[in-house]
KEKE-3310 file (N, C-alpha, C; in steps of 0.2 Angstrom, whole numbers, plus 5000, padded with zeros to 4 digits):
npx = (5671:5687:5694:5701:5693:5696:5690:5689:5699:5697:5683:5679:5671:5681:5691:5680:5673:5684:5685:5673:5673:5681:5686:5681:5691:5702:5715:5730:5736:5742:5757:5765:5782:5799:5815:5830:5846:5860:5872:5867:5858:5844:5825:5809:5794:5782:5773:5769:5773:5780:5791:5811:5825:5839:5855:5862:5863:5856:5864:5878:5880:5890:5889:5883:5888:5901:5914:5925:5927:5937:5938:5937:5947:5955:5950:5940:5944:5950:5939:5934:5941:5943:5929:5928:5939:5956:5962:5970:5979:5972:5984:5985:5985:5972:5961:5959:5972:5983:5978:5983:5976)
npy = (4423:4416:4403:4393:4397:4406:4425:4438:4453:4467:4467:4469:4482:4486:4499:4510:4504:4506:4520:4524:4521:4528:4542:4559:4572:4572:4568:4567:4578:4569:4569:4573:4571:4577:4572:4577:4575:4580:4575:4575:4567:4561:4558:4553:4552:4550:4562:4571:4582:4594:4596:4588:4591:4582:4576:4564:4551:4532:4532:4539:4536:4528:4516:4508:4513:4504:4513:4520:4535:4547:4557:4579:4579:4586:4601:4600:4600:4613:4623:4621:4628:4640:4644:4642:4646:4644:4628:4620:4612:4611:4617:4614:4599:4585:4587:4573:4565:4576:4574:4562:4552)
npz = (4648:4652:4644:4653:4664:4673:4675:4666:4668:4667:4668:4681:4692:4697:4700:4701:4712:4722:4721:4726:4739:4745:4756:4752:4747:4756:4751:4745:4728:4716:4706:4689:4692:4691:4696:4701:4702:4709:4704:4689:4685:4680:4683:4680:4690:4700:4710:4725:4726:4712:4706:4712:4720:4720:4733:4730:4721:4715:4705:4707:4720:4732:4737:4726:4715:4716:4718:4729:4735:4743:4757:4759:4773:4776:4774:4778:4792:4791:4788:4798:4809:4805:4808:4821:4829:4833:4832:4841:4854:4872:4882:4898:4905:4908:4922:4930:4926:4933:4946:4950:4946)
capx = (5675:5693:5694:5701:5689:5695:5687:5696:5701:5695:5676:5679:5672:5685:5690:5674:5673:5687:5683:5666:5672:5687:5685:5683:5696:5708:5718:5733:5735:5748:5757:5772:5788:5807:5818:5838:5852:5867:5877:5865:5855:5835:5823:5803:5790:5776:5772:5764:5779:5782:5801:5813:5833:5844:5861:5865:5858:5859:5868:5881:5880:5897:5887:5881:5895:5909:5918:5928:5929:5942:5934:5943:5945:5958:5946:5932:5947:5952:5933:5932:5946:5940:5923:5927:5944:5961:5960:5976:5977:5976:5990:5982:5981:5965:5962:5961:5979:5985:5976:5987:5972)
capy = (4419:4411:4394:4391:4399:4414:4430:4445:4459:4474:4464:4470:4487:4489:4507:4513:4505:4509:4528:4527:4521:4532:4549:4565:4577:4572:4563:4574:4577:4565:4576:4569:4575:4577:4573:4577:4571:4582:4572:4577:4560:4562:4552:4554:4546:4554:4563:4576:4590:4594:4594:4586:4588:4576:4576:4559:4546:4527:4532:4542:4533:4523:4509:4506:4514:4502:4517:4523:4542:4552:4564:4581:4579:4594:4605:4603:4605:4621:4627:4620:4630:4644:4646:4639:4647:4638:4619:4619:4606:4615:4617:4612:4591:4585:4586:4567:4565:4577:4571:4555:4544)
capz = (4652:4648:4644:4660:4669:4675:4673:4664:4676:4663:4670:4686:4693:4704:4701:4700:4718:4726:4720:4729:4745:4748:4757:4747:4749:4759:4748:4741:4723:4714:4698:4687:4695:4689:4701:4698:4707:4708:4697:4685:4684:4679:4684:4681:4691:4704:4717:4728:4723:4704:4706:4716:4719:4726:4733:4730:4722:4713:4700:4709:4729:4732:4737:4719:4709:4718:4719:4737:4734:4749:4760:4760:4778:4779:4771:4785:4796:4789:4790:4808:4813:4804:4812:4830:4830:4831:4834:4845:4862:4877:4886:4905:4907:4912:4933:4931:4926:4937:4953:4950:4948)
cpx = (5681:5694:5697:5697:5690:5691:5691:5695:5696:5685:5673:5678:5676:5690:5685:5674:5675:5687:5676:5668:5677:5685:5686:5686:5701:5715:5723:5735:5743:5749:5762:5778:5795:5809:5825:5842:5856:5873:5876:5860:5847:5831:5815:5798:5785:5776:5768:5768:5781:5790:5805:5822:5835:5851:5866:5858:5861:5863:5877:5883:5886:5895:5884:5884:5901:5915:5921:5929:5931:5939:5939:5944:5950:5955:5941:5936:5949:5945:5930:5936:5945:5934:5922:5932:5950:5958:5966:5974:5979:5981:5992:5983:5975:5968:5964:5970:5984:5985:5982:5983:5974)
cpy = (4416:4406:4389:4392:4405:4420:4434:4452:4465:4472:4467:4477:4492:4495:4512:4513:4508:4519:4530:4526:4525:4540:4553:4570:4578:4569:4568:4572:4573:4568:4571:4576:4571:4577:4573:4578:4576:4581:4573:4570:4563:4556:4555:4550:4553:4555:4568:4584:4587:4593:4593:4588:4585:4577:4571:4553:4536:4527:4535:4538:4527:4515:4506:4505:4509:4506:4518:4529:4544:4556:4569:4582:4587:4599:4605:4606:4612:4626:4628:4628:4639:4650:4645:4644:4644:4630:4617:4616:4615:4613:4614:4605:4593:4584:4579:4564:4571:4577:4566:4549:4539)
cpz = (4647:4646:4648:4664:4672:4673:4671:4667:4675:4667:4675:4686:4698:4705:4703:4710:4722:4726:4724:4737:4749:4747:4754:4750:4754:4757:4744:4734:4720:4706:4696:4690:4691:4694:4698:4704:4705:4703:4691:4680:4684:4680:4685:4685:4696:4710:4720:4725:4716:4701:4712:4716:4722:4726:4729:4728:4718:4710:4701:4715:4725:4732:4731:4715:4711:4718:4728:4733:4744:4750:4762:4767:4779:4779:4777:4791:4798:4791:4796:4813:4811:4809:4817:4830:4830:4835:4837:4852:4865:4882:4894:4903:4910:4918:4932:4932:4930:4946:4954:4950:4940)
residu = (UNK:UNK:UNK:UNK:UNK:UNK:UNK:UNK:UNK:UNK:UNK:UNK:UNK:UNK:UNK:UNK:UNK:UNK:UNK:UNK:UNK:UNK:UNK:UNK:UNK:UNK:UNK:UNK:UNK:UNK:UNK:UNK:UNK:UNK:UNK:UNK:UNK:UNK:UNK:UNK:UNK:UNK:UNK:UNK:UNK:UNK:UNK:UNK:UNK:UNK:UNK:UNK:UNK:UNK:UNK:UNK:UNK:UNK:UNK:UNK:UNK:UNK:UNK:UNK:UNK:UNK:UNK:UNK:UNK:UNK:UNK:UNK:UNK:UNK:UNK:UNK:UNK:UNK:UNK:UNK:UNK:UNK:UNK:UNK:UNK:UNK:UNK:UNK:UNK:UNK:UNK:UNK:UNK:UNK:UNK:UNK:UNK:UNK:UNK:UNK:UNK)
# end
């Protein structure tokens, strides 16, 4: 005992327990995993998958960095228009405004 009176934690069988009372084989296997950001950020810690990638993470995300980065918005346009076809109005008015409402 401490000389406060607490007990020291290492005293305690409570792994031993919690391993007896916890269902066998259901439990999925936890491995050391890399996970890597796009940016080229690493980062170790555990999981059920041995590797991980990310697009975006702390180190890189705007809301972290206090950076604003520009979207190329013309570029999605050009791909919209691409794969849809042109992105030109059509020519008709809606019925609405030609009714006269």
């Amino acid at each position: 005992m401490s000389p406060c009176g607490a007990v020291p934690v290492s005293s305690f069988p409570l792994t031993t327990h919690l391993l007896s009372i916890m269902k066998a084989e259901i439990h999925p296997v936890y491995v050391d995993t890399v996970v890597t950001c796009a940016c080229g950020a690493v980062y170790n810690t555990r999981s059920t998958v041995k590797e991980m990638k990310l697009g975006i993470c702390a180190a890189c995300h705007p809301f972290f960095t206090g950076e604003q980065r520009f979207v190329d918005t013309a570029g999605r346009v050009d791909k919209f228009a691409k794969r849809f076809g042109t992105t030109v109005r059509r020519a008709a008015p809606p019925k609405l405004a030609a009714a006269g409402v």
